[in-house]
C-alpha positions as CSV (number, residue, x, y, z in Angstrom):
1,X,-43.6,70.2,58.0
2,X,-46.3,67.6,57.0
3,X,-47.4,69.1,53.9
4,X,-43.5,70.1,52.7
5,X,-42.7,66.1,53.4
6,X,-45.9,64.7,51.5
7,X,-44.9,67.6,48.9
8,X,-41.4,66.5,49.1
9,X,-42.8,62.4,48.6
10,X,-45.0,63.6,45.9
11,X,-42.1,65.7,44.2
12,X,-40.3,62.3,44.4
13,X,-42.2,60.4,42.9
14,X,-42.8,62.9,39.9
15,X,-39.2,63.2,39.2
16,X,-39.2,59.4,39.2
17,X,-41.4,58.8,37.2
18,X,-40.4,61.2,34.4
19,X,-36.4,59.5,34.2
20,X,-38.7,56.3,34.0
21,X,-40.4,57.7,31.1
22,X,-37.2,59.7,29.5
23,X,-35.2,56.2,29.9
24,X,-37.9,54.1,28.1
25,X,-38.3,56.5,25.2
26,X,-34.7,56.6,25.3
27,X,-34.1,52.8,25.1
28,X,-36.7,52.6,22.7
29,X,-34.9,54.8,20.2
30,X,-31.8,52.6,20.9
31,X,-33.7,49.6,20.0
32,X,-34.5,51.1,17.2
33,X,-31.3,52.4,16.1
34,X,-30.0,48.8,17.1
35,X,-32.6,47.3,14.5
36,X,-32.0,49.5,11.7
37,X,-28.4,48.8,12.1
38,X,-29.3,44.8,11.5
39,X,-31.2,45.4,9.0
40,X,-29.0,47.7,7.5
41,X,-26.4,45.1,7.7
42,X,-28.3,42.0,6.9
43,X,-29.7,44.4,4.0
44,X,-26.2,44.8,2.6
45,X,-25.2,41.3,2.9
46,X,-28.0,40.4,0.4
47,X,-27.3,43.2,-1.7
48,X,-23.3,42.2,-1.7
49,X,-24.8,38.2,-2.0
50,X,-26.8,39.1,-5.0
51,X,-24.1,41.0,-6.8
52,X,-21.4,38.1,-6.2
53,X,-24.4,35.9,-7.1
54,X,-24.8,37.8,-10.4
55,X,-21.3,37.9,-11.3
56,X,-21.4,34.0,-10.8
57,X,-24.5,33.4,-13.1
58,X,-22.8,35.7,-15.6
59,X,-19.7,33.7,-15.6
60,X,-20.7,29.9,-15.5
61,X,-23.5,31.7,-18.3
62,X,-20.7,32.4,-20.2
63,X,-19.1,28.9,-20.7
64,X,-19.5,26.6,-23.1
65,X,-22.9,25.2,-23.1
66,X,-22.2,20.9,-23.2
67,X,-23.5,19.2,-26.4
68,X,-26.8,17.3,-25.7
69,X,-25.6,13.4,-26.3
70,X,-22.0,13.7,-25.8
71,X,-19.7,13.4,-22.6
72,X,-16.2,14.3,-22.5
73,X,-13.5,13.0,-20.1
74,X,-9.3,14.0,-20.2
75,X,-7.1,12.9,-17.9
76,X,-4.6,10.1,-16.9
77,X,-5.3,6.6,-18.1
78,X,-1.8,5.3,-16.4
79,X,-3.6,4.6,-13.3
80,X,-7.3,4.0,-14.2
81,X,-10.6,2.0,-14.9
82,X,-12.0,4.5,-17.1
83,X,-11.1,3.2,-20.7
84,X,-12.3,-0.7,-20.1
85,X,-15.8,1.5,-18.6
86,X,-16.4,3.4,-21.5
87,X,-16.0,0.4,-23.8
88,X,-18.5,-1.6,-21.4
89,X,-21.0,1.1,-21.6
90,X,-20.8,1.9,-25.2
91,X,-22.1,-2.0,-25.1
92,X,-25.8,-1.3,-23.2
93,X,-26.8,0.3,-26.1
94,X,-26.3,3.9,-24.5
95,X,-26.8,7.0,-27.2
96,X,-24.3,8.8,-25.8
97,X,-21.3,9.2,-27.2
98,X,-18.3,9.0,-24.9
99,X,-14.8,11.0,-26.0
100,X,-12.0,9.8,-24.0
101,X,-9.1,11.6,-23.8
102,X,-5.4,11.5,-22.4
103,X,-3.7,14.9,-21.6
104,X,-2.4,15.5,-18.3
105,X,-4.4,15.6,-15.2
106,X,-3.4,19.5,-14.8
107,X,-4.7,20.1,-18.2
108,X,-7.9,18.2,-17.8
109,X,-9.0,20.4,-14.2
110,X,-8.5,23.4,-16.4
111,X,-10.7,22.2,-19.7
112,X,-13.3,21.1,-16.4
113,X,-12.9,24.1,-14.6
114,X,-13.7,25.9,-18.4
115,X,-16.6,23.9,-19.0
116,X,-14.8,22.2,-21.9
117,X,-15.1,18.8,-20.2
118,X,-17.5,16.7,-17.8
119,X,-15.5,14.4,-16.0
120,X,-11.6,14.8,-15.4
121,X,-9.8,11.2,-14.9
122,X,-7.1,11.4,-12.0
123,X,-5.3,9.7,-9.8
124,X,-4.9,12.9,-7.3
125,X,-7.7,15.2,-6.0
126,X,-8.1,18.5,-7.2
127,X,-5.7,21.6,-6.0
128,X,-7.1,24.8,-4.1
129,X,-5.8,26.6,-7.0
130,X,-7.8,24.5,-9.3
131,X,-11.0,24.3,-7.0
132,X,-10.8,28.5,-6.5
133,X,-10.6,28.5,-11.1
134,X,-14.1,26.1,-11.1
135,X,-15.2,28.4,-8.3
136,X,-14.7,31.8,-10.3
137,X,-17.0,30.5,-12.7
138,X,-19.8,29.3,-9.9
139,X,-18.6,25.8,-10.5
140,X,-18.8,23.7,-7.6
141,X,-16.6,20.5,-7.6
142,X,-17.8,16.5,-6.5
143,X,-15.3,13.8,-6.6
144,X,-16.4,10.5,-7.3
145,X,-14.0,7.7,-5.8
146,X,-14.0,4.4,-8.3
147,X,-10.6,2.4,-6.9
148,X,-7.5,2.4,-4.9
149,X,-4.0,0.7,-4.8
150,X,-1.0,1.2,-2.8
151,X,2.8,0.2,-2.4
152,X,4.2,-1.4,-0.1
153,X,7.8,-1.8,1.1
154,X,8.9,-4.4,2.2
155,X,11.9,-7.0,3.2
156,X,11.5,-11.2,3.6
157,X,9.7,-12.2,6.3
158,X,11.4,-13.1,9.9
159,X,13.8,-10.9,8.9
160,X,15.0,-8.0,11.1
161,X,16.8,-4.5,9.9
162,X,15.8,-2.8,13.4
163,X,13.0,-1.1,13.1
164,X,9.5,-1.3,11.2
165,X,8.4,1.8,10.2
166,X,10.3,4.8,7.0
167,X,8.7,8.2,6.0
168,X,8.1,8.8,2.9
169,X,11.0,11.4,2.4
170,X,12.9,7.9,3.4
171,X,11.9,5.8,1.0
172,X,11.9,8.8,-1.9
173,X,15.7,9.1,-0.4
174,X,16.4,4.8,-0.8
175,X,15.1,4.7,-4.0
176,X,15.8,7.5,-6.2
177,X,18.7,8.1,-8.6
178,X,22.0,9.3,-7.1
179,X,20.9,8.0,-3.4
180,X,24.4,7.1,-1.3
181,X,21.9,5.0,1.0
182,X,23.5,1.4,1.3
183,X,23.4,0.6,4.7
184,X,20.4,0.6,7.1
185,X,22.1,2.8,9.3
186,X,21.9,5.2,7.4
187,X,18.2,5.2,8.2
188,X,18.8,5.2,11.6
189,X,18.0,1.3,12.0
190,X,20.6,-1.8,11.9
191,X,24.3,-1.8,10.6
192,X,22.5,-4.1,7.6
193,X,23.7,-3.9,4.2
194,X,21.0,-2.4,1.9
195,X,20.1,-3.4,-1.6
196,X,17.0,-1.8,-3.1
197,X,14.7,-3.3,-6.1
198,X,11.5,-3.1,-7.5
199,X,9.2,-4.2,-10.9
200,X,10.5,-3.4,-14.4
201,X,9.3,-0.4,-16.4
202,X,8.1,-2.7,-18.8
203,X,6.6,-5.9,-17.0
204,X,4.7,-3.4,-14.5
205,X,3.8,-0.2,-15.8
206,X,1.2,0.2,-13.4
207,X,3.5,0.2,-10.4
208,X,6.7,1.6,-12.2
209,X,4.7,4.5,-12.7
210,X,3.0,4.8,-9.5
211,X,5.8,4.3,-7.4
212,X,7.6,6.8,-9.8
213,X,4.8,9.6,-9.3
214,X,3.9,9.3,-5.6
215,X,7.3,8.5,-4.2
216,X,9.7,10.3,-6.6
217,X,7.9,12.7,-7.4
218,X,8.3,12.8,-11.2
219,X,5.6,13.3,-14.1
220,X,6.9,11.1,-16.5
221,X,8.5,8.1,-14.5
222,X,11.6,6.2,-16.3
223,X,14.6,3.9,-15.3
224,X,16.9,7.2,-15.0
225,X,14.8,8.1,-12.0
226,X,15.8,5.2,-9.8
227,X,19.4,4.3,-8.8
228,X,21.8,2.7,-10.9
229,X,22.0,-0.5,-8.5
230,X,18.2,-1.0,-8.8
231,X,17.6,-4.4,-9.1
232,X,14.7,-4.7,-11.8
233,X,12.5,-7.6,-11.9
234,X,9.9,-8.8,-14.6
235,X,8.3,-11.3,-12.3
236,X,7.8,-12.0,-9.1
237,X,9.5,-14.7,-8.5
238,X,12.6,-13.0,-9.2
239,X,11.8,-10.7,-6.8
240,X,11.7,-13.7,-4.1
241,X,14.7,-14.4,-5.0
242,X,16.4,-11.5,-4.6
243,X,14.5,-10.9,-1.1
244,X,15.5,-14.2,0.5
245,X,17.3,-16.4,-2.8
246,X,14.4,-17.7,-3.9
247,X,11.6,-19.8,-2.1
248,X,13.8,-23.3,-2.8
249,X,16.8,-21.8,-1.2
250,X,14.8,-20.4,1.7
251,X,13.5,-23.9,2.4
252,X,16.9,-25.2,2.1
253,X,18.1,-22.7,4.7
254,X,15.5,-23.3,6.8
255,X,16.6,-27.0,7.5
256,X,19.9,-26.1,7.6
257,X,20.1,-27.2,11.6
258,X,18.4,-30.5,10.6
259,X,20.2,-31.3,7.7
260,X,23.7,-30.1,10.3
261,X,22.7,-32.6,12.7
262,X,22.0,-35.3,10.4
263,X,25.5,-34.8,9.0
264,X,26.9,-35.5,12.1
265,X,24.8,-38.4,13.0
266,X,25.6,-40.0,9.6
267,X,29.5,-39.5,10.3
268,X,29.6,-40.7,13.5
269,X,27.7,-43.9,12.1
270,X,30.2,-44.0,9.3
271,X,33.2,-44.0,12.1
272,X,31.5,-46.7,14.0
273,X,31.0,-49.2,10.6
274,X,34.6,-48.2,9.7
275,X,36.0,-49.6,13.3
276,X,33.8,-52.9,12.9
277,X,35.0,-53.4,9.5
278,X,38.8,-52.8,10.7
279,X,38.0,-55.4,14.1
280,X,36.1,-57.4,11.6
281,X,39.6,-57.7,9.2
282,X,41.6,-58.0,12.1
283,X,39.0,-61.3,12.6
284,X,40.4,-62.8,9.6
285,X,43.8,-62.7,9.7
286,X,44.0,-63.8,13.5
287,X,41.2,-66.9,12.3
288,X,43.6,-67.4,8.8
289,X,46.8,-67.5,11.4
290,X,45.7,-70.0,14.2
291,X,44.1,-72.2,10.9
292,X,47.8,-72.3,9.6
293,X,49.0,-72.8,13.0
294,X,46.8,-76.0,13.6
295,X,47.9,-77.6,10.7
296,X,51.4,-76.9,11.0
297,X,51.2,-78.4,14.7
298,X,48.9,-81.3,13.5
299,X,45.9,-80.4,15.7
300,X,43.1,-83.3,16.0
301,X,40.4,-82.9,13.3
302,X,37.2,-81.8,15.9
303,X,40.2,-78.8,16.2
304,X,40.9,-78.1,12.7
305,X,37.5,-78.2,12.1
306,X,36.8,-75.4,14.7
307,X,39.5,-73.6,13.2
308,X,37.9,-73.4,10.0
309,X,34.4,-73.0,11.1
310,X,36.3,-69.7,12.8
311,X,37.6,-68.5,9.8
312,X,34.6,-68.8,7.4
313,X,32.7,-66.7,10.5
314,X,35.6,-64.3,10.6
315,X,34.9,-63.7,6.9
316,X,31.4,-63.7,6.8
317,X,31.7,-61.1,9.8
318,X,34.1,-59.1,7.2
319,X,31.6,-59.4,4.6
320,X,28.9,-58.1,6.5
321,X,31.0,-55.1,8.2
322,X,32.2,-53.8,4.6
323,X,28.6,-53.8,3.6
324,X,27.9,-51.9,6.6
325,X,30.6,-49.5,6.3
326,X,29.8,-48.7,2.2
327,X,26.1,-48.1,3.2
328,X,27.1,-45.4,5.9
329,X,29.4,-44.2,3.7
330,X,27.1,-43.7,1.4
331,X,24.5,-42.4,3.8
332,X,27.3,-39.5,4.9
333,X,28.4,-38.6,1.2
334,X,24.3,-37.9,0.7
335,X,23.5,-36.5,4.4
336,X,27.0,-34.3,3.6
337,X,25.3,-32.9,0.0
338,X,22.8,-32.2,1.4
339,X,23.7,-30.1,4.0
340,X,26.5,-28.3,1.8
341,X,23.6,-27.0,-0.5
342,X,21.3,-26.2,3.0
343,X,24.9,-24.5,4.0
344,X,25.1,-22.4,1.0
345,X,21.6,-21.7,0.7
346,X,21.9,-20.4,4.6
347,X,25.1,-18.1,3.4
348,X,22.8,-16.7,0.2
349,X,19.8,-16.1,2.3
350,X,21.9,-14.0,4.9
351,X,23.5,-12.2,2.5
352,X,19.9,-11.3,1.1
353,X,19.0,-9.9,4.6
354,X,18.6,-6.1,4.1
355,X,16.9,-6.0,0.3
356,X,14.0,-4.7,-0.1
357,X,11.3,-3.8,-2.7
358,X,8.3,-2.1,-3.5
359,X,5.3,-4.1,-4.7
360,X,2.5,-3.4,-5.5
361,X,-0.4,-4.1,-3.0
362,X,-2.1,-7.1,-4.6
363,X,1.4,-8.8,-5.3
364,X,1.8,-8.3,-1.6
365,X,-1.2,-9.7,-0.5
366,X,-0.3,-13.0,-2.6
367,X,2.9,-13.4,-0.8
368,X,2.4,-11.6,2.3
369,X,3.4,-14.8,4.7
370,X,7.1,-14.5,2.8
371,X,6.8,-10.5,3.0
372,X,7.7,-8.1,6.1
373,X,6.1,-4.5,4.9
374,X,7.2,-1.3,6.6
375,X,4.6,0.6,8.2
376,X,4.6,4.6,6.1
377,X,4.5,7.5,8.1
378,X,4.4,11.2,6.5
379,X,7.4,13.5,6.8
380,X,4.8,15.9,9.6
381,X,4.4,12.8,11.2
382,X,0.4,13.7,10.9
383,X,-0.2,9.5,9.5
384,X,2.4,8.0,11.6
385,X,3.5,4.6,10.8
386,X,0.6,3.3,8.6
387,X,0.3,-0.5,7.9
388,X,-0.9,-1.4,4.3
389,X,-4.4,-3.0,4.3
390,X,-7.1,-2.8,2.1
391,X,-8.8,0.2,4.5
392,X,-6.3,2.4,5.0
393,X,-5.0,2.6,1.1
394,X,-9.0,2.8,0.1
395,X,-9.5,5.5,2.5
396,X,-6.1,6.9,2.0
397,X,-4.8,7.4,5.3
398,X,-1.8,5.0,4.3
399,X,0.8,7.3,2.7
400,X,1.7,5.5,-0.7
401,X,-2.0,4.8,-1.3
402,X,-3.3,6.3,-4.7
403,X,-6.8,6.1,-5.7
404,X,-8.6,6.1,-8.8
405,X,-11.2,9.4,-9.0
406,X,-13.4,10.9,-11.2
407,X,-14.0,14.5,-10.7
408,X,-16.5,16.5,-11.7
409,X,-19.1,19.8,-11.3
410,X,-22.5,20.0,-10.0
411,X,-23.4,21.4,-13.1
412,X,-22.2,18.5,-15.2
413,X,-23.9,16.3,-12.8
414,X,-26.9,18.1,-13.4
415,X,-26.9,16.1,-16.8
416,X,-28.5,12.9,-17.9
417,X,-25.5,11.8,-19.6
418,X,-23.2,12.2,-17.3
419,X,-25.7,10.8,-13.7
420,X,-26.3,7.6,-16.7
421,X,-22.2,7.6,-17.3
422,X,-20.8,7.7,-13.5
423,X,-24.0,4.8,-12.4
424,X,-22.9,2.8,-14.8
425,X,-19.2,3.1,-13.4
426,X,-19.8,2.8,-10.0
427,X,-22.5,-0.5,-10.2
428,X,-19.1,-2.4,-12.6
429,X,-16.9,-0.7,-9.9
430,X,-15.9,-3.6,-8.2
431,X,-15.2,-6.2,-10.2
432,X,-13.8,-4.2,-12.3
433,X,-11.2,-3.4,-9.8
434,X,-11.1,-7.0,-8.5
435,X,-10.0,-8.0,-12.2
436,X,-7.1,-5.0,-12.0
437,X,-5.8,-6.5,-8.7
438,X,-7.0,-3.1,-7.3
439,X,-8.9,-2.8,-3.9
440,X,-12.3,-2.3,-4.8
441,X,-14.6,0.3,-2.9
442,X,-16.3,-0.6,0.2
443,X,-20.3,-1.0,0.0
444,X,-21.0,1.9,2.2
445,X,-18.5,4.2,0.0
446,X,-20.1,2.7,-3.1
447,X,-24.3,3.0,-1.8
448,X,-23.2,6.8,-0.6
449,X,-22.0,7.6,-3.9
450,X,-24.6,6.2,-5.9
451,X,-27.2,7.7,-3.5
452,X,-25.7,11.3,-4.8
453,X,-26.8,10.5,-8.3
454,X,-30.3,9.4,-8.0
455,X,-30.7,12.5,-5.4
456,X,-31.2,10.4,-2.2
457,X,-28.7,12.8,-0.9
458,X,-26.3,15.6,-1.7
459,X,-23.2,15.3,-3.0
460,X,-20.5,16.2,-0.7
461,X,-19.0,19.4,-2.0
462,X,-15.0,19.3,-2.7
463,X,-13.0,22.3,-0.6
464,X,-9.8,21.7,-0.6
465,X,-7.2,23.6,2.1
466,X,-4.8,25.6,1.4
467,X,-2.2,23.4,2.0
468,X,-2.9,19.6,1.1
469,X,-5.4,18.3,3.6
470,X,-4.2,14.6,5.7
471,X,-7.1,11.9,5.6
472,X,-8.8,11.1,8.6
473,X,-6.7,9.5,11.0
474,X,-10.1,7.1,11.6
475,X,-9.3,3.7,9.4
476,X,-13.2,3.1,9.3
477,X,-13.4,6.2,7.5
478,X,-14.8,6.6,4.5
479,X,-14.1,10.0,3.3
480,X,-14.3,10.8,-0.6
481,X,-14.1,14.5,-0.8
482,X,-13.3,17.4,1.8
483,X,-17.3,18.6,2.9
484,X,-18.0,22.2,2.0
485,X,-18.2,24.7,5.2
């Protein structure tokens, strides 16, 4: 019994240890199935990475190779810094020669994307459809923020329509031709008569075709776009005026009250003068009777004389009371003009109450205390109820903010020419923009930018998403290009 139960113990521990070593020679050939399958995999990867790779090279080796001196640009100059840059730079004494061209933007991303081009000028980022052509070649886009504007809406200030903030679709739907909108209402705010305006095609290009592009949505903006009621301004002024009836009649209207109460106060003075001036005549003819009288009874002369004395008081009284009387008068006919022109200009100013125009930003900041802008939210409600300031157009996240870009390749940028070009841009950037009543770029935008062409950093690579991509809801943001993933 002993020896079968240490047999039995030793038999144990044989069969033990045999699975032990069947299981570890098994998981070892796991372990190495496991890592041939990785390598396998990582091995195909590299293989599928250098084909794709190769297909790249043989592409962007197939364009157009750039001519050595020369740098081409196509693209809007509507909205843009670009011309007044390359005729400051052909100034430094620069060898390179600079071809500035003006087809549309969706022509110029395809001469880019074809190597035809180094820089397009544009006043809109590039599309996915766009960034996936420059990508088929094994061009990888960077977009180079210079500027930014924006329009704002906006009625007089201290006025009220019921509410403070449209969507875009709202102001597209105000403004463009054939729009029944003519009451506020109709917006879902105040039962306010609506009248809409905005610059002149002529006197403000700029804005006309801004406003025409990003709000209406057309290519080539004109007069026929906009409502037949549009009120069309070629200064500002006139826009004033048609906002609250001009800054003179707003003043007037303001004092209306005051000028009201005066009115009254100079009438009520003009009553009193008239009642001493009828007592005063009244004076005189009872002073005139009881003289007569004291002559016709033969009164003493002390009497007479007090008679008279009465009399040439009574008349001297008169004298002064008529005075009185023509200077109130004269007081009420002036107190009484005025307030009939504070009156009308009240009845002008109300009637005004529901205009509004667009404007662009700078003209806005120059009369913002008479101004009441609408906040701008986008139709998704994604950027809801934006207020214009200079960081949320130059950042974008306001919704009528447009900005001035220059976009371009790695490959171009890999090019003296064009790292000389954009450095001399950027550095005039700002005053530049300051002298086109545009908002200039912020410092940090403007260092960041500059650091990615003298190689202190990368330049953020453009992706753009399938559908257009929002800004960054953060207004301290200063985002110039969608990062590559």
């Amino acid at each position: 019994m002993t020896t079968q139960r240490r047999f039995g113990r030793t038999a144990v521990l044989v069969l033990a240890l045999s699975s032990t070593l069947v299981l570890a020679a098994c998981s070892q050939d796991e372990n190495r199935d496991a890592s041939d399958l990785v390598a396998d995999a990582q091995a195909q990867d590299y293989r599928a990475q250098q084909a794709a790779q190769q297909q790249i090279n043989k592409a962007n080796a197939a364009l157009p190779e750039r001519p050595a001196g020369q740098l081409d640009i196509d693209g809007t100059t509507t909205f843009s810094l670009t011309q007044d840059e390359v005729d400051h730079y052909n100034t430094t004494g620069t060898a390179t020669q600079v071809n500035l061209s003006q087809h549309t933007q969706d022509q110029a991303f395809q001469e880019l994307c074809s190597g035809k081009i180094d820089l397009v000028n544009a006043e809109r980022p590039i599309t996915r459809t766009e960034w996936e052509a420059c990508q088929s070649v094994g061009l990888d886009v960077v977009q180079f923020q210079i500027a930014s504007d924006g329009i704002v809406v906006a009625i007089k200030s201290e006025s009220d329509v019921g509410g403070d903030c449209l969507t875009t679709d709202q102001v597209q739907e105000t403004w463009r031709a054939g729009s029944p909108i003519t009451n506020w209402k109709q917006l879902g705010l105040d039962d306010v008569p609506l009248e809409v305006g905005g610059p002149s095609q002529d006197s403000f290009p700029v804005e006309f075709q801004t406003f025409g592009k990003t709000v209406l949505g057309s290519p080539a903006p004109s007069q026929t776009d906009l409502r037949s009621d549009y009120f069309s301004y070629d200064r500002f002024d006139q826009a004033r005026t048609f906002l609250n009836g001009g800054t003179r009649r707003a003043k007037l209207a303001q004092g209306y009250a005051e000028q009201a109460r005066q009115l009254g106060l100079r009438k009520s003075e003009m009553v009193t003068a008239d009642q001493v001036l009828v007592d005063a005549r009244l004076e005189v003819e009872t002073a005139l009777a009881e003289q007569a009288k004291g002559v016709r009874d033969n009164r003493s002369a002390a009497d007479r004389a007090k008679d008279d004395a009465r009399v040439a008081t009574a008349r001297t009284a008169r004298t002064k009371a008529l005075n009185d009387f023509r200077a109130a008068q004269q007081r009420h006919r002036q107190a009484k003009k005025v307030a009939t022109r504070a009156a009308d200009a009240k009845r002008v100013v109300e009637r005004s109450t529901g205009h509004v125009i667009y404007a662009r930003f700078s003209s806005y900041e120059l009369f913002e205390e008479e101004l009441r802008p609408f906040e701008i939210t986008t139709p998704d409600g994604h950027r809801n109820c934006v207020f214009p300031s200079q960081t949320t157009i130059s950042n974008g996240i306001y919704p009528l903010s447009t900005q001035v870009l220059l976009t371009t390749t790695t490959r171009s940028l890999e090019r003296d020419e064009v790292k000389d070009f954009l450095k001399d841009y950027l550095t005039q950037s700002q005053d530049a923009a300051n002298a086109a009543a545009m908002i200039a770029l912020p410092d940090e935008t403007l260092r960041l930018e500059l650091a990615w062409l003298d190689g202190r950093q990368q330049p953020v690579l453009v992706v753009p998403e399938e559908d257009a991509a929002e800004p960054s809801e953060d207004p301290d943001a200063t985002d110039v290009g969608t990062p590559a993933r």
